[in-house]
N, CA, C and O atoms as a Maestro MAE file, in Angstrom:
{
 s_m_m2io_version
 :::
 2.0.0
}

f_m_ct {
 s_m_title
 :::
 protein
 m_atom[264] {
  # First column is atom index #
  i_m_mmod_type
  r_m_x_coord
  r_m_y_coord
  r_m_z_coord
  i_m_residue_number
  s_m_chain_name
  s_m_pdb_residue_name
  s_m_pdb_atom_name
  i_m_atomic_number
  :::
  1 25 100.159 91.171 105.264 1 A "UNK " " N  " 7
  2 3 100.513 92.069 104.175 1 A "UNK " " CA " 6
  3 2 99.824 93.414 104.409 1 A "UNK " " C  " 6
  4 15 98.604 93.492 104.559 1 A "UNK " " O  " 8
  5 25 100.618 94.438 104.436 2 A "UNK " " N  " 7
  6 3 99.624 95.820 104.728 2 A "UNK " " CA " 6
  7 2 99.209 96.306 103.361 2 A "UNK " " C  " 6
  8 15 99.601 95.921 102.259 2 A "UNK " " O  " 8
  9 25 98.301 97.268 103.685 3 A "UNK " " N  " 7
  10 3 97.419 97.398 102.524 3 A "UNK " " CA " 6
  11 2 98.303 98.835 102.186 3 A "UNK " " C  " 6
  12 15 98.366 99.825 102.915 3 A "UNK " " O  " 8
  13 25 99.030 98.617 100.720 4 A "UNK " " N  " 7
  14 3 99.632 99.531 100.112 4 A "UNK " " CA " 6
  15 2 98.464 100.205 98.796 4 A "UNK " " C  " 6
  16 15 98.952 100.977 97.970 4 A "UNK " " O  " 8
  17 25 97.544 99.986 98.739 5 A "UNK " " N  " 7
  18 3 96.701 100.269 97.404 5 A "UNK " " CA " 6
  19 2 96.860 102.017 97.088 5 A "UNK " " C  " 6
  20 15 97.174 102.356 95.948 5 A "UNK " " O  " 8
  21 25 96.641 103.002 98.083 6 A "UNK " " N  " 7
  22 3 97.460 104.383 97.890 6 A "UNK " " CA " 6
  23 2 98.178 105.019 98.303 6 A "UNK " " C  " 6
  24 15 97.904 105.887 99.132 6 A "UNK " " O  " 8
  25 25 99.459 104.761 97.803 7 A "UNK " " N  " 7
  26 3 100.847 105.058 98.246 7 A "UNK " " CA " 6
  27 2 100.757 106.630 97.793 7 A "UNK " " C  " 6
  28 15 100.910 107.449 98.699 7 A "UNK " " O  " 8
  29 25 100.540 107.082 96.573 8 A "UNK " " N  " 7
  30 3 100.800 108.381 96.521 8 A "UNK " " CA " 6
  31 2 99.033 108.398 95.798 8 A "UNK " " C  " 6
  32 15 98.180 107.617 95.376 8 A "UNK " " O  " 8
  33 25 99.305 110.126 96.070 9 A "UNK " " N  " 7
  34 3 97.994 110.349 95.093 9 A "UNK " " CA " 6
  35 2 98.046 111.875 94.613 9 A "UNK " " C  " 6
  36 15 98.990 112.523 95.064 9 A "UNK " " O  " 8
  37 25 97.272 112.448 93.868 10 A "UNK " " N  " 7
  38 3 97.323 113.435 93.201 10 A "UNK " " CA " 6
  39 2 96.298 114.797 93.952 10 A "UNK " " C  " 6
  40 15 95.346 115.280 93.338 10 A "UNK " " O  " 8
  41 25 96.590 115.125 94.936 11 A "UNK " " N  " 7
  42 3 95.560 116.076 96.157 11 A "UNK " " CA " 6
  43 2 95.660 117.321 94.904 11 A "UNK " " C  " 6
  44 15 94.556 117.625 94.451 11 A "UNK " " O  " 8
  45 25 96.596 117.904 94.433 12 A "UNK " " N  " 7
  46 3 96.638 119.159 93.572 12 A "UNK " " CA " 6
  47 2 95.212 119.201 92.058 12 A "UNK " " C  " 6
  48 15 94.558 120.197 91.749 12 A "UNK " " O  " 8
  49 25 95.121 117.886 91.442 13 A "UNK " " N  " 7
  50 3 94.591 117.710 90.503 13 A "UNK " " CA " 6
  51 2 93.336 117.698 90.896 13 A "UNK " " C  " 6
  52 15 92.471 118.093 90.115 13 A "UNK " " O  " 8
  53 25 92.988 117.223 92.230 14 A "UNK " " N  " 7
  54 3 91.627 117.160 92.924 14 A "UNK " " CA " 6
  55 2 91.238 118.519 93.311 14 A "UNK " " C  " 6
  56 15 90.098 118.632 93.760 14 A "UNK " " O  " 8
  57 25 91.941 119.540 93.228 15 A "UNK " " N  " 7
  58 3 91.631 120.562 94.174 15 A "UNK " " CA " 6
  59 2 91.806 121.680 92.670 15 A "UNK " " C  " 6
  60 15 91.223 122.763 92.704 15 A "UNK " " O  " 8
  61 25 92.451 121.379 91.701 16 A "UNK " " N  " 7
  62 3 92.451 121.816 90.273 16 A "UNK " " CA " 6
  63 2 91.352 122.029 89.391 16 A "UNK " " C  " 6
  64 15 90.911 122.990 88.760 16 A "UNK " " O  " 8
  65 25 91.025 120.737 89.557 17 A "UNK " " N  " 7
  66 3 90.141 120.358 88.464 17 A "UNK " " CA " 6
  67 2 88.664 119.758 88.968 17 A "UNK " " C  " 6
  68 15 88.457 119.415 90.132 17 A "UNK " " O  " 8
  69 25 87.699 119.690 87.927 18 A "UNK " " N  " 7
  70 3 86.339 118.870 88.715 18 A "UNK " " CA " 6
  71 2 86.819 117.597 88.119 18 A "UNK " " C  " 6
  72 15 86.935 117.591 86.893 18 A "UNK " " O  " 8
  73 25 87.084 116.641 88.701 19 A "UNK " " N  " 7
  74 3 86.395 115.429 88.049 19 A "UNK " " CA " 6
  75 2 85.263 114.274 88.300 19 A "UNK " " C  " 6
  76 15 84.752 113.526 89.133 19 A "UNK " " O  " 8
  77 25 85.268 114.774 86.724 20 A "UNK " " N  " 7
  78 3 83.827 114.030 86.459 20 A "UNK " " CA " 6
  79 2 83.744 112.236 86.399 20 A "UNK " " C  " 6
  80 15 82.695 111.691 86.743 20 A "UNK " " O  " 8
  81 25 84.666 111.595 86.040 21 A "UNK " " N  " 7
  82 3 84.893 110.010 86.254 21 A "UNK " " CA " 6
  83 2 85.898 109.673 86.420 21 A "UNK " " C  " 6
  84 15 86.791 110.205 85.761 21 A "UNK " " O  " 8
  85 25 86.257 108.520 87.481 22 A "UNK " " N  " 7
  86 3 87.420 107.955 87.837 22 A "UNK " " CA " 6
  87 2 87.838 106.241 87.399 22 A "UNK " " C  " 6
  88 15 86.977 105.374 87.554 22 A "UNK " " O  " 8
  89 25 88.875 105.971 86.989 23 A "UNK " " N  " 7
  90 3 89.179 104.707 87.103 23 A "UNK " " CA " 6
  91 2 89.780 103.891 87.890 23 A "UNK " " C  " 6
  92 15 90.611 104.688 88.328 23 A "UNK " " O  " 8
  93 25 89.974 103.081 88.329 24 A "UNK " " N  " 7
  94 3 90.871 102.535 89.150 24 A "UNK " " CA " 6
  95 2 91.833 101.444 88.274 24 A "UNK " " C  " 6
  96 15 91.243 100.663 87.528 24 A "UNK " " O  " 8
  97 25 93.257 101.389 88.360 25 A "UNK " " N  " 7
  98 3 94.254 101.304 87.766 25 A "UNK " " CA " 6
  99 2 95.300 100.306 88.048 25 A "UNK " " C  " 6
  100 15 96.343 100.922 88.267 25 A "UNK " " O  " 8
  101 25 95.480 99.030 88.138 26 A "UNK " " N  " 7
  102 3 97.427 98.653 88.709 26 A "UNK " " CA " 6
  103 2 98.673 99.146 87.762 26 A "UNK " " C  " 6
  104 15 98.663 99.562 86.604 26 A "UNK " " O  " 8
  105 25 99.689 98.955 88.633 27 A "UNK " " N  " 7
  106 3 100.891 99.788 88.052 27 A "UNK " " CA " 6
  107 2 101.908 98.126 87.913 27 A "UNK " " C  " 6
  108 15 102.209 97.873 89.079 27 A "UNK " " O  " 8
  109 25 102.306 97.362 87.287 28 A "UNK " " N  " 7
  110 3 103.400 96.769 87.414 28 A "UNK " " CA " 6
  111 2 104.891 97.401 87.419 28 A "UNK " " C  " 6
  112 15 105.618 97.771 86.497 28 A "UNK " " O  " 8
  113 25 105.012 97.384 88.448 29 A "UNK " " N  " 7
  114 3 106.735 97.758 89.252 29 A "UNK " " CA " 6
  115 2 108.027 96.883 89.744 29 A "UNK " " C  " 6
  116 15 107.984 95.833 90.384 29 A "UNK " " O  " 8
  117 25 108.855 97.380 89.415 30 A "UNK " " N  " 7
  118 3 110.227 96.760 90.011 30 A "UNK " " CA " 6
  119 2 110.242 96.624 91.459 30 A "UNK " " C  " 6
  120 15 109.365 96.985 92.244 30 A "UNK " " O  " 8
  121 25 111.343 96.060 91.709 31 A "UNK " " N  " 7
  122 3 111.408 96.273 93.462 31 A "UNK " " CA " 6
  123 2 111.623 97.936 93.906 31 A "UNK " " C  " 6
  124 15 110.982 98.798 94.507 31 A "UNK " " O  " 8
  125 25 112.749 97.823 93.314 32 A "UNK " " N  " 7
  126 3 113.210 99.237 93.242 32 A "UNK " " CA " 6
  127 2 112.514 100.600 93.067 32 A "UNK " " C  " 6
  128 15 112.816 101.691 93.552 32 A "UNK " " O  " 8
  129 25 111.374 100.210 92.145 33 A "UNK " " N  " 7
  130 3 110.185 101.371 92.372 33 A "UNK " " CA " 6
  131 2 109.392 101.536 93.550 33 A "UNK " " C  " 6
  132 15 109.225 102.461 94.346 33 A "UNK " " O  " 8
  133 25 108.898 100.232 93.419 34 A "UNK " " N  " 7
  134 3 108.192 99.687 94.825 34 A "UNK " " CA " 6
  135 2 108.718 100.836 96.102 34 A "UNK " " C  " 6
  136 15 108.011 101.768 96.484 34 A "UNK " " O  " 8
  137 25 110.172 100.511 96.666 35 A "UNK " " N  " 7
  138 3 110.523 101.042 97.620 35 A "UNK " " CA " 6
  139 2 110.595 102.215 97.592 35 A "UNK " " C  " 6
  140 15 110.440 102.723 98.703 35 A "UNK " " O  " 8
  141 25 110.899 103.427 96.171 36 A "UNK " " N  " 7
  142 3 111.039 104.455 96.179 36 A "UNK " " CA " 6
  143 2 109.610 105.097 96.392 36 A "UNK " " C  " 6
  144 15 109.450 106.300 96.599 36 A "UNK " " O  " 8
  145 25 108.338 103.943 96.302 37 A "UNK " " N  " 7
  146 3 106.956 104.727 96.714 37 A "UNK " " CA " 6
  147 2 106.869 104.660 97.804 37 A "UNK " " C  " 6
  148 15 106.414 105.653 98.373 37 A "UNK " " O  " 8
  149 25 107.401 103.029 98.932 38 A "UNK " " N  " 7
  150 3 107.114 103.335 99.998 38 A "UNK " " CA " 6
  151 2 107.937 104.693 100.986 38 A "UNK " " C  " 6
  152 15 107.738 105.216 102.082 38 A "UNK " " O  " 8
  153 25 108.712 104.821 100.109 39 A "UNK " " N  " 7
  154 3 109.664 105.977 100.604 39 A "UNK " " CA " 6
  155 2 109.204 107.318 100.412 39 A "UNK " " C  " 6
  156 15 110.014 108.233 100.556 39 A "UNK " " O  " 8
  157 25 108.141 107.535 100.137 40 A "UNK " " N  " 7
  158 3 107.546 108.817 99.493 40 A "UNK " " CA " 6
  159 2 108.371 109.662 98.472 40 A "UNK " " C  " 6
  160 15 108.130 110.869 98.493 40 A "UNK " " O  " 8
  161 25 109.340 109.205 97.548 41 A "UNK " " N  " 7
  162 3 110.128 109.557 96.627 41 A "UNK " " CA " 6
  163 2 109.483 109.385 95.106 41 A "UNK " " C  " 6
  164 15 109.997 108.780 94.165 41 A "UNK " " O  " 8
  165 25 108.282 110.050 95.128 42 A "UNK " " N  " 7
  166 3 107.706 110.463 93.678 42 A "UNK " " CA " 6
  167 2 106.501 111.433 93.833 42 A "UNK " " C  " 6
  168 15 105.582 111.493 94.651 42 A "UNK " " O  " 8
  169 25 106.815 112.105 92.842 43 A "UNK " " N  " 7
  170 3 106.228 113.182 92.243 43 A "UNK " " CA " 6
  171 2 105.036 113.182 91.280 43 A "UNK " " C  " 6
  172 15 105.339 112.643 90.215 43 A "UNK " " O  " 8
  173 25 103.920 113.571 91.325 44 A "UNK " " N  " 7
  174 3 103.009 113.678 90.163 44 A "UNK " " CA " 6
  175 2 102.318 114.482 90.076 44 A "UNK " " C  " 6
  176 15 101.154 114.216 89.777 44 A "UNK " " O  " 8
  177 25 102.749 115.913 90.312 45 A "UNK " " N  " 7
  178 3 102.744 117.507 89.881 45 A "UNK " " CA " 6
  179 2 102.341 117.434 88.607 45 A "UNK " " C  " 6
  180 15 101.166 117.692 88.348 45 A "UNK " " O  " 8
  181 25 103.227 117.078 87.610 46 A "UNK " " N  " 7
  182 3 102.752 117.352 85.972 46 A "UNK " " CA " 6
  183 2 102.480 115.562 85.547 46 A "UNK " " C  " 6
  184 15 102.874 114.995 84.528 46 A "UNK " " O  " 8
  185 25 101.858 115.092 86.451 47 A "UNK " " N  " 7
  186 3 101.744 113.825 85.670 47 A "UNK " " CA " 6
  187 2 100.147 113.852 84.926 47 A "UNK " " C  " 6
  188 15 99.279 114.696 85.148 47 A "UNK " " O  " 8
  189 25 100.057 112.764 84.063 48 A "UNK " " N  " 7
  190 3 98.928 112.762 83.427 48 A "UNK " " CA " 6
  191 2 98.870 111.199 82.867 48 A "UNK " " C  " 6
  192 15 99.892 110.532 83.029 48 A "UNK " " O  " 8
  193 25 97.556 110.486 82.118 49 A "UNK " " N  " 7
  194 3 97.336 109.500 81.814 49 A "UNK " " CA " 6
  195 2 97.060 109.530 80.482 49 A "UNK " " C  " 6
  196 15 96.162 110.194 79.962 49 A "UNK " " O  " 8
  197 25 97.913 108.736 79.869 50 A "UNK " " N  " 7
  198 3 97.366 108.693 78.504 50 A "UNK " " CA " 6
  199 2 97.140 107.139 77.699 50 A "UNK " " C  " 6
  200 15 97.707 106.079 77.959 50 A "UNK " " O  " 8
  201 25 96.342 107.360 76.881 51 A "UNK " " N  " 7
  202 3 95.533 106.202 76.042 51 A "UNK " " CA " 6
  203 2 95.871 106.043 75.080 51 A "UNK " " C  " 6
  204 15 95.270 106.825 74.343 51 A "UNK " " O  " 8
  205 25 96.704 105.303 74.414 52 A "UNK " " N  " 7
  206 3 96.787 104.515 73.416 52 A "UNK " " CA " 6
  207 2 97.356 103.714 72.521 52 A "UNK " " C  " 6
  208 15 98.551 103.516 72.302 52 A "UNK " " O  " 8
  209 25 95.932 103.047 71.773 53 A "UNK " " N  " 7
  210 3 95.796 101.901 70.987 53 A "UNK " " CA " 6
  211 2 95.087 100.837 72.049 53 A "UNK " " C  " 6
  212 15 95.091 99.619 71.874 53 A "UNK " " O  " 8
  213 25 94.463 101.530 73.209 54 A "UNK " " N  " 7
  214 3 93.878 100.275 74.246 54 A "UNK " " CA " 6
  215 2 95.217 100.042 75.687 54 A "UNK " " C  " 6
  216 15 95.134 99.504 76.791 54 A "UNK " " O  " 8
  217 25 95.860 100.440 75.276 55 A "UNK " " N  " 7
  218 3 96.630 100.762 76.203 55 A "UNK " " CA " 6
  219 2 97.137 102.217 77.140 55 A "UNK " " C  " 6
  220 15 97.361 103.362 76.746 55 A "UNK " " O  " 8
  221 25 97.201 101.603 78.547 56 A "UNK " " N  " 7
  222 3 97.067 103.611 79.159 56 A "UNK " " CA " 6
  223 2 98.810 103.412 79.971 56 A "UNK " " C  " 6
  224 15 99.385 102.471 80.516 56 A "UNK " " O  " 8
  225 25 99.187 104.931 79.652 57 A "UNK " " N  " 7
  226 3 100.533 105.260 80.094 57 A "UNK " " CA " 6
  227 2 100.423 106.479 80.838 57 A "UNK " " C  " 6
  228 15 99.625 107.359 80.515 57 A "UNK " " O  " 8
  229 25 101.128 106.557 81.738 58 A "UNK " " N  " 7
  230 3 101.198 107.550 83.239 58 A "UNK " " CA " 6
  231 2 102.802 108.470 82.265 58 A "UNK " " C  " 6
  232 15 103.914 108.086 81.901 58 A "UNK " " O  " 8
  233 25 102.311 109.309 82.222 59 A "UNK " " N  " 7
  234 3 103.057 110.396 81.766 59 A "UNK " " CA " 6
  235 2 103.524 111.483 82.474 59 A "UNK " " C  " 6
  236 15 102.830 112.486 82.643 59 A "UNK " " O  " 8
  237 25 104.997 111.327 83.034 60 A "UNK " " N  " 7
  238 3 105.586 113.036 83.452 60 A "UNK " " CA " 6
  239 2 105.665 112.687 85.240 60 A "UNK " " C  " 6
  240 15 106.261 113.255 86.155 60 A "UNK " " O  " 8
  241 25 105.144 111.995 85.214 61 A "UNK " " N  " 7
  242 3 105.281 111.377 86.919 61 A "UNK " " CA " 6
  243 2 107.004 110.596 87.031 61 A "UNK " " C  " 6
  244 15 107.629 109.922 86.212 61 A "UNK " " O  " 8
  245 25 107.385 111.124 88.599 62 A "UNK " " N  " 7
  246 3 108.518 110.662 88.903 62 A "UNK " " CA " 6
  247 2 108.333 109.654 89.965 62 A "UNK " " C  " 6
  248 15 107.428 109.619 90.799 62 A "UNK " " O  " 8
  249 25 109.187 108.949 89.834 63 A "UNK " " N  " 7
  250 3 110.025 108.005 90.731 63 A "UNK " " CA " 6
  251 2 110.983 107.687 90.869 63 A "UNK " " C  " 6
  252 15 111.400 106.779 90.151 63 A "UNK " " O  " 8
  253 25 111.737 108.212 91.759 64 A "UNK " " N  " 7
  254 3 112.935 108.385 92.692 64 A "UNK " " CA " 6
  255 2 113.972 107.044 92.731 64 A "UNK " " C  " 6
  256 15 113.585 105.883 92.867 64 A "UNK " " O  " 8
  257 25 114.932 107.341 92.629 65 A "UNK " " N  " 7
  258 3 115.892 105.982 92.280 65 A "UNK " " CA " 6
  259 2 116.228 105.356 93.822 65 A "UNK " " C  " 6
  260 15 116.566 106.183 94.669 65 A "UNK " " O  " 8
  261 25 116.147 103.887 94.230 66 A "UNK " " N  " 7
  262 3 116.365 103.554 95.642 66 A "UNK " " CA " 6
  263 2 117.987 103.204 95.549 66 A "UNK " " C  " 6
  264 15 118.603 102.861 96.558 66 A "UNK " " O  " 8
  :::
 }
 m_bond[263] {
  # First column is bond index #
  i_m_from
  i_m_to
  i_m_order
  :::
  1 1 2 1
  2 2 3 1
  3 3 4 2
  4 3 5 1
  5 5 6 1
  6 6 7 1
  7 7 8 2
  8 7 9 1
  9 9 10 1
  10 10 11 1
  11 11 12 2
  12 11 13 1
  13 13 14 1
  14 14 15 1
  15 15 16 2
  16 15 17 1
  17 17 18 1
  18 18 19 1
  19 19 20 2
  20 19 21 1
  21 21 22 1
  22 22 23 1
  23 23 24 2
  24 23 25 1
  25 25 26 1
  26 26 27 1
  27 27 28 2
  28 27 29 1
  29 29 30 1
  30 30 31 1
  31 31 32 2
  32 31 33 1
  33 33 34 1
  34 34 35 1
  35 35 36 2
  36 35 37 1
  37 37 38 1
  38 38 39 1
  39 39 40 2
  40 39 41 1
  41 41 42 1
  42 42 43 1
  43 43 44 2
  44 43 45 1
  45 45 46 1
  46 46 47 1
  47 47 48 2
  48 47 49 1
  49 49 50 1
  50 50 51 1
  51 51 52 2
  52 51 53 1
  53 53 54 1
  54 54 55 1
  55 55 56 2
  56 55 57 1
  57 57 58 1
  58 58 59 1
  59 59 60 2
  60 59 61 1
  61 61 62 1
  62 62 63 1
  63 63 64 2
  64 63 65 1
  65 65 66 1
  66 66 67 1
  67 67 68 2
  68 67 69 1
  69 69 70 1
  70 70 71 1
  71 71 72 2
  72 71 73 1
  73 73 74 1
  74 74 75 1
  75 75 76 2
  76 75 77 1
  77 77 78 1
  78 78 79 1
  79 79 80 2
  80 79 81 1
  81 81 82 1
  82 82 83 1
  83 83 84 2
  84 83 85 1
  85 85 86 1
  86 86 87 1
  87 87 88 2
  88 87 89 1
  89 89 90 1
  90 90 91 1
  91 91 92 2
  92 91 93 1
  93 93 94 1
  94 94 95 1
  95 95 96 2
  96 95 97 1
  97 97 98 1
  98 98 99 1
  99 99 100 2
  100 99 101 1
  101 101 102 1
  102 102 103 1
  103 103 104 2
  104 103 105 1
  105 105 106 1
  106 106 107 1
  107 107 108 2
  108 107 109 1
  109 109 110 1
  110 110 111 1
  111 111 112 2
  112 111 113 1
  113 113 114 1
  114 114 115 1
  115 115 116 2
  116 115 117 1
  117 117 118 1
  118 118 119 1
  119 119 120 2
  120 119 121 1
  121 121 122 1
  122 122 123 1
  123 123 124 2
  124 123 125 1
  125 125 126 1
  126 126 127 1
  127 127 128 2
  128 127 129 1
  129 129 130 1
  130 130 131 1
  131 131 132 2
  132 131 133 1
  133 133 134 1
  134 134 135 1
  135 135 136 2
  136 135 137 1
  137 137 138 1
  138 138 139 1
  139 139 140 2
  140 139 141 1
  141 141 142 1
  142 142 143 1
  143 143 144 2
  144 143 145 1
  145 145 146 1
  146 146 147 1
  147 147 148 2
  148 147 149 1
  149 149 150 1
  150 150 151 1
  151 151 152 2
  152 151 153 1
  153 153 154 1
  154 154 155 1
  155 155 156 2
  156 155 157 1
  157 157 158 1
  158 158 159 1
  159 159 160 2
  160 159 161 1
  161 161 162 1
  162 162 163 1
  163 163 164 2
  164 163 165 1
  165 165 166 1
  166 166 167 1
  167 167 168 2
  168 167 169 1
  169 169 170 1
  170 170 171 1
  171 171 172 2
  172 171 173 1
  173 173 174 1
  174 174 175 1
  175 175 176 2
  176 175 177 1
  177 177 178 1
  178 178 179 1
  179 179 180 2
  180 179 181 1
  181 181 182 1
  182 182 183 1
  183 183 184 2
  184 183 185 1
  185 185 186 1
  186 186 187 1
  187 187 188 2
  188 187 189 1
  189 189 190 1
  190 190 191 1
  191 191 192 2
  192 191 193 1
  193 193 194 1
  194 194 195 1
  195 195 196 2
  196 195 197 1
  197 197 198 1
  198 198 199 1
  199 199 200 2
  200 199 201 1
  201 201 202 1
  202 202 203 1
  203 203 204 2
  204 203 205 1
  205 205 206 1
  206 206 207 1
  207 207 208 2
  208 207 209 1
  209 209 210 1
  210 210 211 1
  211 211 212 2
  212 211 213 1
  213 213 214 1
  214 214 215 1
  215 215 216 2
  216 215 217 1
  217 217 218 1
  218 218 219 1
  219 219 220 2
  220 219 221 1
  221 221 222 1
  222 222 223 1
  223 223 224 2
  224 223 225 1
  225 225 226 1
  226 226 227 1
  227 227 228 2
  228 227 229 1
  229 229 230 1
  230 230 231 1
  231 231 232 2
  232 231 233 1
  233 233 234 1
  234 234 235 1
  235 235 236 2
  236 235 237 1
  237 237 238 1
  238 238 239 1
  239 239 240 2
  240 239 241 1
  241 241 242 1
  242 242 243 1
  243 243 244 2
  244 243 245 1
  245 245 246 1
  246 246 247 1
  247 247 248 2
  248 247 249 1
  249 249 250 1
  250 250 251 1
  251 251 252 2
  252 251 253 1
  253 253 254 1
  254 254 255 1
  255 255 256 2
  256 255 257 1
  257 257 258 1
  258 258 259 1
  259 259 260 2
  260 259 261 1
  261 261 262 1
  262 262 263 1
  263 263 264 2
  :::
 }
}
């Protein structure tokens, strides 16, 4: 099994912003997403993370239809 753990990542937000703490995160995905990451077919220019009620949602990020 190859190690897919960062398929995409956010180089703009790193080079944007300081950050001060990180989390580490899983995403449950379709197949169909799946492939559109290994395909480099998403975007997360204006994406962002948001919180709540205890729950976190990836906001404004794309993924590309396979």
């Amino acid at each position: 099994m190859s190690d897919d753990s960062n398929l995409v990542q956010n180089r703009r937000a790193r080079h944007d912003y300081e950050i001060l703490e990180t989390f580490d995160a899983g995403m449950c995905l379709k197949g169909t997403e799946i492939k559109s990451l290994r395909m480099h077919d998403v975007h997360l220019n204006e994406a962002y993370v948001k919180i709540l009620k205890g729950e976190v949602f990836l906001i404004g990020a794309y993924i590309g239809p396979y």
